[in-house]
C-alpha positions as a Python dict, from the first residue, in 0.01 Angstrom:
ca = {
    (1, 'X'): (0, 0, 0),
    (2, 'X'): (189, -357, -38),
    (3, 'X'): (-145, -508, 108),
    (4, 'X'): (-366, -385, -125),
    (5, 'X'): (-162, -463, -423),
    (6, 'X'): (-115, -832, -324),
    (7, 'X'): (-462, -839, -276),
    (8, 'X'): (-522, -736, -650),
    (9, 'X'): (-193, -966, -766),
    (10, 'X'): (-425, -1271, -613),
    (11, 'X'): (-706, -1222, -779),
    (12, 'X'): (-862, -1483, -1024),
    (13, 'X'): (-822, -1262, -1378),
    (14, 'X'): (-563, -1070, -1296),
    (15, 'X'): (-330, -1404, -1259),
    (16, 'X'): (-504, -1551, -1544),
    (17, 'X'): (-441, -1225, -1708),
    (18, 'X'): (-106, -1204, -1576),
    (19, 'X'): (1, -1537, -1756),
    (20, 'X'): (-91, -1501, -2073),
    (21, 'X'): (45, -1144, -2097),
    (22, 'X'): (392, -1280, -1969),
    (23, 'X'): (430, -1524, -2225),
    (24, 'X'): (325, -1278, -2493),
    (25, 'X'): (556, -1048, -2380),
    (26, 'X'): (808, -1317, -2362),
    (27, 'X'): (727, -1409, -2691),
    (28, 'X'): (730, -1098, -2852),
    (29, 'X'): (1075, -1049, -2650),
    (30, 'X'): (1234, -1282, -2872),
    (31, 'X'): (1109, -1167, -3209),
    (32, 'X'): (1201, -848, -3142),
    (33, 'X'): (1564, -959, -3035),
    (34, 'X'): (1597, -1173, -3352),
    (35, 'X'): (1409, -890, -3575),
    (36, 'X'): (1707, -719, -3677),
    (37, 'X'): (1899, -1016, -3775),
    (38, 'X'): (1588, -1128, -3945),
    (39, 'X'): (1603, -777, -4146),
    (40, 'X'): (1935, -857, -4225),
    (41, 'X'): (1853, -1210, -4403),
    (42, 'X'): (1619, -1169, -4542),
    (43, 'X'): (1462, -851, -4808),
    (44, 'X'): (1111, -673, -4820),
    (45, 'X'): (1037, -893, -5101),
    (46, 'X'): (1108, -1223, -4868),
    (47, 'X'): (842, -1035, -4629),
    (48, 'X'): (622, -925, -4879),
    (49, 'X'): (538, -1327, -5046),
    (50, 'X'): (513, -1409, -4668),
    (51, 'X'): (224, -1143, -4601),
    (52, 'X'): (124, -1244, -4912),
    (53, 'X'): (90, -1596, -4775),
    (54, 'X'): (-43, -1498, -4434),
    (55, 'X'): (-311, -1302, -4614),
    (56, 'X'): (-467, -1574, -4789),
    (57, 'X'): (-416, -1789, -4469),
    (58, 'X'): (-607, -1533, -4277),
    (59, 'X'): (-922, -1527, -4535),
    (60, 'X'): (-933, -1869, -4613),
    (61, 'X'): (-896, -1940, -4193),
    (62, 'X'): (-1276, -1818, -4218),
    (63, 'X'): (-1446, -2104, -4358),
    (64, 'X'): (-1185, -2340, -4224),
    (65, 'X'): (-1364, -2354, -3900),
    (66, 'X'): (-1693, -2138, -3942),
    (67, 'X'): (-1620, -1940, -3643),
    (68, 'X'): (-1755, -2246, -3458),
    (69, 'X'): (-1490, -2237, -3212),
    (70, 'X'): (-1576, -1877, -3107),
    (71, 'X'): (-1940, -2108, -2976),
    (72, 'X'): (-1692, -2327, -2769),
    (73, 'X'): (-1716, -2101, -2478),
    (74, 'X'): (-2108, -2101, -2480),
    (75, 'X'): (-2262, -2411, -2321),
    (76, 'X'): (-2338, -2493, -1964),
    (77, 'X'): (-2291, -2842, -2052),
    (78, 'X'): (-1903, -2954, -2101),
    (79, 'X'): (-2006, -3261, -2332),
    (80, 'X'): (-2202, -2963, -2581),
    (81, 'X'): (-1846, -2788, -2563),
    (82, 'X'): (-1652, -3141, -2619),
    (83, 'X'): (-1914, -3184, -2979),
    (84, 'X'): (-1821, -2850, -3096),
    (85, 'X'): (-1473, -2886, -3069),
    (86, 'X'): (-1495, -3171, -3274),
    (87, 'X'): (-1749, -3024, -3531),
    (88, 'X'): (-1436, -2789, -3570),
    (89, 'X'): (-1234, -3047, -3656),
    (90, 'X'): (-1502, -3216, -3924),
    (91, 'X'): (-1503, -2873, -4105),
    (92, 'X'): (-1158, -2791, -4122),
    (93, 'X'): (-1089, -3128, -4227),
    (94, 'X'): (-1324, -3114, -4507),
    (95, 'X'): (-1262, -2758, -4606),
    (96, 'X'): (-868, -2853, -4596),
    (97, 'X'): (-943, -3097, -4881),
    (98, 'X'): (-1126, -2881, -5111),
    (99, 'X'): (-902, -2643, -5123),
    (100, 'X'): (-609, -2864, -5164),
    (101, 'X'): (-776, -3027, -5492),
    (102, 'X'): (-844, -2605, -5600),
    (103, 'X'): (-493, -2546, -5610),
    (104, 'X'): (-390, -2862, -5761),
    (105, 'X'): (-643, -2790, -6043),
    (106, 'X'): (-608, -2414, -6048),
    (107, 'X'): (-252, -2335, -5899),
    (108, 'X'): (-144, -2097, -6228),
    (109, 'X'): (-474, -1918, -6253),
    (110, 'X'): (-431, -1857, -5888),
    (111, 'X'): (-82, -1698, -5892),
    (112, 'X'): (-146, -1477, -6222),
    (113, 'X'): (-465, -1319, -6014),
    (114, 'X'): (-235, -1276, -5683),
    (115, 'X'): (22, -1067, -5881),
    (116, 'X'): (371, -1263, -5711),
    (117, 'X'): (492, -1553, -5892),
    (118, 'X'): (682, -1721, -5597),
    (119, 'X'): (392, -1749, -5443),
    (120, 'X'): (284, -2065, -5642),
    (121, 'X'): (501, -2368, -5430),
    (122, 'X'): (394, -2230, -5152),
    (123, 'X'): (5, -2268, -5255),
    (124, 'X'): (6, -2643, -5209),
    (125, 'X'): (77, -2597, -4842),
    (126, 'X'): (-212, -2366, -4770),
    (127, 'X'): (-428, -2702, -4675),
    (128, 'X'): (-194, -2790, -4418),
    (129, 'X'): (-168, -2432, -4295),
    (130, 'X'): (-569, -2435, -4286),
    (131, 'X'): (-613, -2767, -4094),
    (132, 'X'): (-357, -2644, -3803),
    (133, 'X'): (-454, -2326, -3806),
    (134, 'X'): (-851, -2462, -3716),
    (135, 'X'): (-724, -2761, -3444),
    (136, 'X'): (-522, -2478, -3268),
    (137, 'X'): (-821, -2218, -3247),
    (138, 'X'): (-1057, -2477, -3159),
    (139, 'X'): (-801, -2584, -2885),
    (140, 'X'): (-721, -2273, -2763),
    (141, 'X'): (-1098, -2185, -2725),
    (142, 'X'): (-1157, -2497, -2516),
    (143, 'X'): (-856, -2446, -2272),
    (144, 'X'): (-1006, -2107, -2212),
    (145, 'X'): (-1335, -2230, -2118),
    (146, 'X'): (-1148, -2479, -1913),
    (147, 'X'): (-880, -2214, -1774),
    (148, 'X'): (-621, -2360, -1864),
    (149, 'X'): (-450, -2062, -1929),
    (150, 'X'): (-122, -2173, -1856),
    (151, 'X'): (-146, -2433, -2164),
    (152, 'X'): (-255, -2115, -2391),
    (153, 'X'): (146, -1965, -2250),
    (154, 'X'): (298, -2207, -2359),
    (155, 'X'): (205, -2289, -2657),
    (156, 'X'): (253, -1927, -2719),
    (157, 'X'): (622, -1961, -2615),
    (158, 'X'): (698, -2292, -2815),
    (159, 'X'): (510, -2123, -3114),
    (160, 'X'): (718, -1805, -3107),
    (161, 'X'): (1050, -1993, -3036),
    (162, 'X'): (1026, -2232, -3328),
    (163, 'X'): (876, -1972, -3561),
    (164, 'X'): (1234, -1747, -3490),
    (165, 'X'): (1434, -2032, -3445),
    (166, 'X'): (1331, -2184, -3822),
    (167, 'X'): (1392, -1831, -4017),
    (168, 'X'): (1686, -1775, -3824),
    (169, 'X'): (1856, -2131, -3963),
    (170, 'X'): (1696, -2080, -4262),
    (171, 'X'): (1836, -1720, -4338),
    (172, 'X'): (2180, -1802, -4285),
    (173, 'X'): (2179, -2193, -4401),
    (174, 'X'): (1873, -2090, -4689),
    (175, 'X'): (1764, -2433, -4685),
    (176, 'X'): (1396, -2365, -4876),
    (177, 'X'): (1305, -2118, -5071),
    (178, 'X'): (1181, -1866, -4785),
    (179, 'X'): (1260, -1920, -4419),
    (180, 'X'): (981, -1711, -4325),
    (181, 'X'): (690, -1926, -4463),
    (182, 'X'): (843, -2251, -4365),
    (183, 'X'): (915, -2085, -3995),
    (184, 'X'): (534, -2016, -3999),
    (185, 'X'): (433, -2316, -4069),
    (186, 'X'): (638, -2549, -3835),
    (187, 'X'): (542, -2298, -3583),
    (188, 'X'): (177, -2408, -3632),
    (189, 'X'): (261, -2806, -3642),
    (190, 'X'): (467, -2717, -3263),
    (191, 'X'): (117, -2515, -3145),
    (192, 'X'): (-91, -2776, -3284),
    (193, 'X'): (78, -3097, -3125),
    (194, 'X'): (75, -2928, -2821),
    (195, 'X'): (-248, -2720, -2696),
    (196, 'X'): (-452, -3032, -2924),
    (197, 'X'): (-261, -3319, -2800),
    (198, 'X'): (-317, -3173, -2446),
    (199, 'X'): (-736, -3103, -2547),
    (200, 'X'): (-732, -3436, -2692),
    (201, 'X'): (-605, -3555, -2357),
    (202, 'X'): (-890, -3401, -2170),
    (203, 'X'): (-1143, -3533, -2391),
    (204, 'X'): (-1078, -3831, -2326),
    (205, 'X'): (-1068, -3853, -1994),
    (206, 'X'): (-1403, -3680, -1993),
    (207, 'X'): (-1505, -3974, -2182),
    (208, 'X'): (-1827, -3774, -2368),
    (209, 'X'): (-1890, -4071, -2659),
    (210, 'X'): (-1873, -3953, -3021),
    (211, 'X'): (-2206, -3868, -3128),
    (212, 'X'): (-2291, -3746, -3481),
    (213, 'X'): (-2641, -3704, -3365),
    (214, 'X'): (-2522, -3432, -3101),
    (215, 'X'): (-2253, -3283, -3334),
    (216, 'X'): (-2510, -3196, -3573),
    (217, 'X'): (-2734, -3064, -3267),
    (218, 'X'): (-2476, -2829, -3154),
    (219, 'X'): (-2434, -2704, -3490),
    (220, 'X'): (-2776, -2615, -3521),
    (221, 'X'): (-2810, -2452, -3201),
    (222, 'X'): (-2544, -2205, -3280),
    (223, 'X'): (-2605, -2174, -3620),
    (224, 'X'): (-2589, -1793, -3596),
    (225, 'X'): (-2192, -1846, -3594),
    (226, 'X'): (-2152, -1959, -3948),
    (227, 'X'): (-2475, -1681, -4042),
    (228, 'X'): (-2283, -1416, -3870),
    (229, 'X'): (-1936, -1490, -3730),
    (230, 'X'): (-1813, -1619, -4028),
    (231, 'X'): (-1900, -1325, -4264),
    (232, 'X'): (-1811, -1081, -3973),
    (233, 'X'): (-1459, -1278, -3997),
    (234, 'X'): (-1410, -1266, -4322),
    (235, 'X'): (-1492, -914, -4387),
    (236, 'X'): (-1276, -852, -4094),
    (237, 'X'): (-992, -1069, -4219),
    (238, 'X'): (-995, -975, -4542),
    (239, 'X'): (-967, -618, -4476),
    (240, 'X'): (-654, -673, -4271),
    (241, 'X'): (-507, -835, -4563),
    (242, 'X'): (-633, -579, -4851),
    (243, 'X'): (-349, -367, -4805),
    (244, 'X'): (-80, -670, -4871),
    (245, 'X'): (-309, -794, -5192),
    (246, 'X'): (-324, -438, -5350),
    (247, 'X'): (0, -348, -5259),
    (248, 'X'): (112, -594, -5416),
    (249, 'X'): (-89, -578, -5715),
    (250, 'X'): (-82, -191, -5748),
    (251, 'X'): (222, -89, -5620),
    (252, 'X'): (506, -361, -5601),
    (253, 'X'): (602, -713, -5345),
    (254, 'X'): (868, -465, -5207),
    (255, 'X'): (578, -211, -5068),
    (256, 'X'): (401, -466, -4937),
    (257, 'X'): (727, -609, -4759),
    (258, 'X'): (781, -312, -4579),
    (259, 'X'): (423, -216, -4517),
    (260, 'X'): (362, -594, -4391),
    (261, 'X'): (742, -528, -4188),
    (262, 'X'): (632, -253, -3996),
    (263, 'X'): (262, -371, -3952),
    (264, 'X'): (410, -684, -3772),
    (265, 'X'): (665, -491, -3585),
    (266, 'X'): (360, -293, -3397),
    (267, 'X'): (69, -504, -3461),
    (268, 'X'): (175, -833, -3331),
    (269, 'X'): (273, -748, -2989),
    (270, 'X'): (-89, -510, -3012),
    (271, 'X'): (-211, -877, -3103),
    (272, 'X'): (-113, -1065, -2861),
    (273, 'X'): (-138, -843, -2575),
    (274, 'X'): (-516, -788, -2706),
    (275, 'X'): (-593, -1190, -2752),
    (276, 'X'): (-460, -1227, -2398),
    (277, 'X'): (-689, -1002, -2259),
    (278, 'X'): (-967, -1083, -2432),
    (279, 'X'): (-905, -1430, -2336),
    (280, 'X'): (-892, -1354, -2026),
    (281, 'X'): (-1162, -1078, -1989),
    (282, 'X'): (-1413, -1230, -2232),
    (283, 'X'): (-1442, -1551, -1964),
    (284, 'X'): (-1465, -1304, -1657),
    (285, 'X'): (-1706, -1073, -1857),
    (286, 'X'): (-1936, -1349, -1962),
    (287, 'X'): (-1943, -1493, -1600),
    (288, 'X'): (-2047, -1105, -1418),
    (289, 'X'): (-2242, -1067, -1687),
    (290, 'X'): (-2462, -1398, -1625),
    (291, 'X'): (-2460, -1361, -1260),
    (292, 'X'): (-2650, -1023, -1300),
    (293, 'X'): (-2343, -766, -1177),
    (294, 'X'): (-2297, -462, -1380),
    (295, 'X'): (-1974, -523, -1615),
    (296, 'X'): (-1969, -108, -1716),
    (297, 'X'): (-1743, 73, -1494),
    (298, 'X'): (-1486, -256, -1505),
    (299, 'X'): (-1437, -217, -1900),
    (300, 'X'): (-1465, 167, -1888),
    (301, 'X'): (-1168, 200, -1606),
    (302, 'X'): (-1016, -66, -1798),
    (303, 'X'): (-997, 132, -2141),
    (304, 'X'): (-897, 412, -1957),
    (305, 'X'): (-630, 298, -1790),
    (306, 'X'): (-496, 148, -2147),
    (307, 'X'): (-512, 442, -2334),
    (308, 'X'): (-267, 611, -2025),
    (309, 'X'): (-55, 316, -2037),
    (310, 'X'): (-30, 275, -2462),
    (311, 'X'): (-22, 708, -2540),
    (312, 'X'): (314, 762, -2485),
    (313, 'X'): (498, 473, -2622),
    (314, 'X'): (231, 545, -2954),
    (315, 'X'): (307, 878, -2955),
    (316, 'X'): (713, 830, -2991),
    (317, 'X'): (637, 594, -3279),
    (318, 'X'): (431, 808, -3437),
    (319, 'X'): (753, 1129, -3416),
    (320, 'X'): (1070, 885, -3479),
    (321, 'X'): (934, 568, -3631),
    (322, 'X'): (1144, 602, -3930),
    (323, 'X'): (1492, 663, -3765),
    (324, 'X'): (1398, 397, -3479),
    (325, 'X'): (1368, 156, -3822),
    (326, 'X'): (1711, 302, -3993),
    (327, 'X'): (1887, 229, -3646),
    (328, 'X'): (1744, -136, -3583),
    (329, 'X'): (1717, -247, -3900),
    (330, 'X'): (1916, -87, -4128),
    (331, 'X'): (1814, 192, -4416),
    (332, 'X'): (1621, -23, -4652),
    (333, 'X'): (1335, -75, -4360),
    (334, 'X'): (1374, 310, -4306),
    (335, 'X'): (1049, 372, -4551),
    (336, 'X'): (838, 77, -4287),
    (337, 'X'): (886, 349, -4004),
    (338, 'X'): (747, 572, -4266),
    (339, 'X'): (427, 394, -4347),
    (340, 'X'): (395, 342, -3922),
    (341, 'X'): (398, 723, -3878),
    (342, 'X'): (90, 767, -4093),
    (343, 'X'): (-99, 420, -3954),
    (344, 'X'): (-9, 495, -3578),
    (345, 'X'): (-385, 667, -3534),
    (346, 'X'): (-562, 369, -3651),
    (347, 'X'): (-302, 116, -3480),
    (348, 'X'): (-356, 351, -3140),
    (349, 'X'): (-720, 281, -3203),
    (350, 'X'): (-669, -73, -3227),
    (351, 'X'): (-495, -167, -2918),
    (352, 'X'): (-775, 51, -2752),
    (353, 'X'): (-1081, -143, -2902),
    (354, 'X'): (-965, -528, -2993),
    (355, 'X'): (-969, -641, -2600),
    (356, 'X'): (-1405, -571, -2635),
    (357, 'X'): (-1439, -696, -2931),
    (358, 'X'): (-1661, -994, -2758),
    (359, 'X'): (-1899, -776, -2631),
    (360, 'X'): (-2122, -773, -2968),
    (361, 'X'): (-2160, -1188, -2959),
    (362, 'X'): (-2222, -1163, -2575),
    (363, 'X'): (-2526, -942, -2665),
    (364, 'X'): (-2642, -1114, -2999),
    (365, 'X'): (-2562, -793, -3175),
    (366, 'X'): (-2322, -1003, -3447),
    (367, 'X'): (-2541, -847, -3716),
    (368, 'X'): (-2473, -498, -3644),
    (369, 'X'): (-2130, -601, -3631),
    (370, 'X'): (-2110, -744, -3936),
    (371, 'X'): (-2212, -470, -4106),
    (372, 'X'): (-1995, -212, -3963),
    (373, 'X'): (-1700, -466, -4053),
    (374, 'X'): (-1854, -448, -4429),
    (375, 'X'): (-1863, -101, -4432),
    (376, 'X'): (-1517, -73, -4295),
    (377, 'X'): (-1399, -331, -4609),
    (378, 'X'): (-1536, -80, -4842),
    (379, 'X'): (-1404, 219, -4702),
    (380, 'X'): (-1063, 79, -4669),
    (381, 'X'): (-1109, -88, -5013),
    (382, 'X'): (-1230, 260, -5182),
    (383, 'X'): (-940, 480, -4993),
    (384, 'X'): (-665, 193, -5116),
    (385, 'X'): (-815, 141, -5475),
    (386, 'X'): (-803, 560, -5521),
    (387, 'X'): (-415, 604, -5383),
    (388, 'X'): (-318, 372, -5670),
    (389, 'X'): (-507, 489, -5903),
    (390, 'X'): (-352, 840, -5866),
    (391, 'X'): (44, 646, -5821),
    (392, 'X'): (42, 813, -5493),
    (393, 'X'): (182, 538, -5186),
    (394, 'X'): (179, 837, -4950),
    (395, 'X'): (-176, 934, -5040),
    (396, 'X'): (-264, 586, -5015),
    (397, 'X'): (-138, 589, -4685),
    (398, 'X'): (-351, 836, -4508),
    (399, 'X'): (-672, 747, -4681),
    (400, 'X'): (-639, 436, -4569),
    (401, 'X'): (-512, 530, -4147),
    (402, 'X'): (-784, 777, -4186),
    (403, 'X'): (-1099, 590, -4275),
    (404, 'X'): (-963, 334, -4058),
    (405, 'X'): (-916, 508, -3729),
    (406, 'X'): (-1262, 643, -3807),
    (407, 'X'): (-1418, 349, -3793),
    (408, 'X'): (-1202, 145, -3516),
    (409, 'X'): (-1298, 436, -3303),
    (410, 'X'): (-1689, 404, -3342),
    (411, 'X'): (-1659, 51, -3239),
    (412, 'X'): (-1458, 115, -2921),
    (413, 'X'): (-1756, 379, -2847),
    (414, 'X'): (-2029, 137, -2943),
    (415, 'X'): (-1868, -184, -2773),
    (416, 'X'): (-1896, 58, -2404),
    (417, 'X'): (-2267, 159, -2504),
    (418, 'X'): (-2335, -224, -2560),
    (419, 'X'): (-2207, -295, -2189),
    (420, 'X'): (-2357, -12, -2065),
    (421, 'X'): (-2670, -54, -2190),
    (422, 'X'): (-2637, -464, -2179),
    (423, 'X'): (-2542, -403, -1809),
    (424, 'X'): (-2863, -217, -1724),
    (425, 'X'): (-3084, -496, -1873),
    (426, 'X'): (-2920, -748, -1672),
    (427, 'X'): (-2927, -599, -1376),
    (428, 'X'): (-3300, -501, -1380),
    (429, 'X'): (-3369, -821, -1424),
    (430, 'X'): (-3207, -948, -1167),
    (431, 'X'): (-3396, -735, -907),
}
């Protein structure tokens, strides 16, 4: 029994799997040891301008790289990965500047639409927020290809770290006006110095010339990124972040704090244990996949096997979410736990589902994708929209965990037919 478990333990993806799961849990370790401190500093309003800030981060993020990075992984030829990274870098750059003269010019007519006035400082940082957020993604993308996987750790660890290390100063010292946008950023300058300093690095000593000529090859050649990619992302994106803008619009910043508090409490870890397998199971995928094997019965065992391994622990949030809040972070985040009892279907759904979310680019089905995610944006947008029209939070609620677990859970079917099907092709045409 110890054999055949060493066995497993040594292979390829499961070690590569293995370390970035570690440092995410590592990671998510520490913010969940500082969380109820962090509850204590700082109120749902403090965590309601910072989702509002994340939000528009996460939308704008879009067009800050075109989804060029997810292309990164693509090409046989290293030097065609070496151009795209820096086409990555051209875009964000450019986009970063545009939208730092927009909020110079339109800062006021900005914060009136957003519906949170303390918002507006915090505006003419976006740019910077942008331009890291792009040289990290496009570095994290290459390292994969590369396998450096133990790069991707760390800078998940250092990240983390200085993210709870600034808001904890900052809450008891309140040296800016809120520790938990000014964590976020100096977490992304930490990321960004290290997993692009360390690409950089590489690059060089590849020594693949600068070539706008080839840039603007590879940026035809997988033009279907920006066509598809990009509008899959920002549908995607932006209906993550429609419950923080019409919270905060209809309801109040305070509902959005806690909604945005209890989303992170559950969602992040679900993020970060999905990005590290994806990570990790997109490369392995992709390679079976191109050498003909059938990849079906690997990603069906593997989603079973999840949903055994994630029921329980989702099924005690979903009874005791509130009082687990009340204990750990005191009665005013008692009403988060509340809003968590009435996602935890859709967030269950999630975790199940985000770890094949490649499978639609591996099979040039982006399109089809895309339009489910637009779909999805209206749904979600229609069930928020008619909670606050009828001044019902509750109502709002379950509309919106019930047209979204309706949805996540079509994809999860349709991303197994894909490899099923997908796996068939490939293997016929192997023999």
């Amino acid at each position: 029994m110890i054999r055949p478990l060493l066995q497993f333990l040594r292979l390829e993806h499961i070690r590569n799997f293995m370390t970035l799961f570690s440092s995410s849990a590592l990671a998510q370790g520490v913010s969940l040891l500082v969380a109820p401190v962090l509850s204590r500093l700082f109120t749902p309003e403090d965590f309601g301008l910072v989702a509002l800030y994340l939000a528009i981060l996460s939308v704008l993020s879009v067009f800050s790289t075109a989804k060029y990075e997810q292309a990164i992984m693509l090409p046989r030829d290293s030097s065609a990965a070496v151009h795209l990274f820096r086409l990555v870098l051209i875009i964000s750059l450019v986009f970063s500047a545009f939208t730092a003269v927009a909020v110079l010019l339109f800062n006021s007519r900005i914060t009136g639409l957003l519906g949170n006035s303390d918002i507006s400082p915090w505006l003419y940082l976006l740019p910077l927020s942008l331009l890291l957020h792009a040289m990290v993604q496009a570095s994290t993308f290459y390292a994969n290809r590369k396998k450096e996987f133990k790069s991707i750790a760390t800078t998940t660890i250092l990240q983390n770290i200085s993210l709870n290390s600034v808001r904890l100063g900052d809450g008891f010292l309140k040296i800016t006006g809120n520790g938990l946008i000014s964590g976020q950023i100096i977490a992304q300058m930490v990321a960004a110095a290290y997993l692009t300093g360390k690409t950089l690095t590489r690059i060089r000593k590849a020594a693949v010339g600068f070539s706008p000529g080839e840039i603007k090859k590879q940026a035809i050649a997988y033009l279907q990124y920006p066509r598809f990619n990009m509008m899959l992302s920002l549908t995607n994106n932006l209906s993550g972040s429609l419950p923080v803008f019409l919270f905060t619009w209809g309801f109040s910043a305070e509902v959005a704090g806690l909604y945005a508090f209890g989303y992170t409490f559950v969602f992040r870890p679900l993020g970060l244990f999905s990005q590290s397998t994806q990570q990790v199971l997109s490369q392995k995928t992709i390679e079976s996949y191109h050498s003909g094997r059938n990849i079906f019965p690997g990603l069906l065992k593997m989603a079973g096997r999840f949903f055994l391994a994630g029921i329980i622990p989702f099924v005690i949030f979903a009874l005791w979410a509130p009082d687990i809040f009340s204990f750990l972070f005191s009665d005013s985040y008692r009403e988060a736990g509340t809003y968590l009892q009435i996602l935890s279907p859709w967030l269950f759904m999630v975790y199940l589902s985000s770890p094949l979310s490649f499978l639609p680019e591996l099979f040039f089905r982006q399109k089809k994708a895309m339009l489910i995610d637009l779909i999805y944006l209206v749904l979600r947008f229609a069930a928020l929209i008619t909670g606050i029209y009828l001044g019902d939070l509750k109502l709002t609620l379950i509309l919106f965990s019930g047209v979204s677990t309706i949805v996540v859970g079509y994809n999860l079917f349709w991303y197994l037919y894909l490899a099923k099907k997908g796996s068939s092709n490939s293997v016929g045409n192997v023999r």
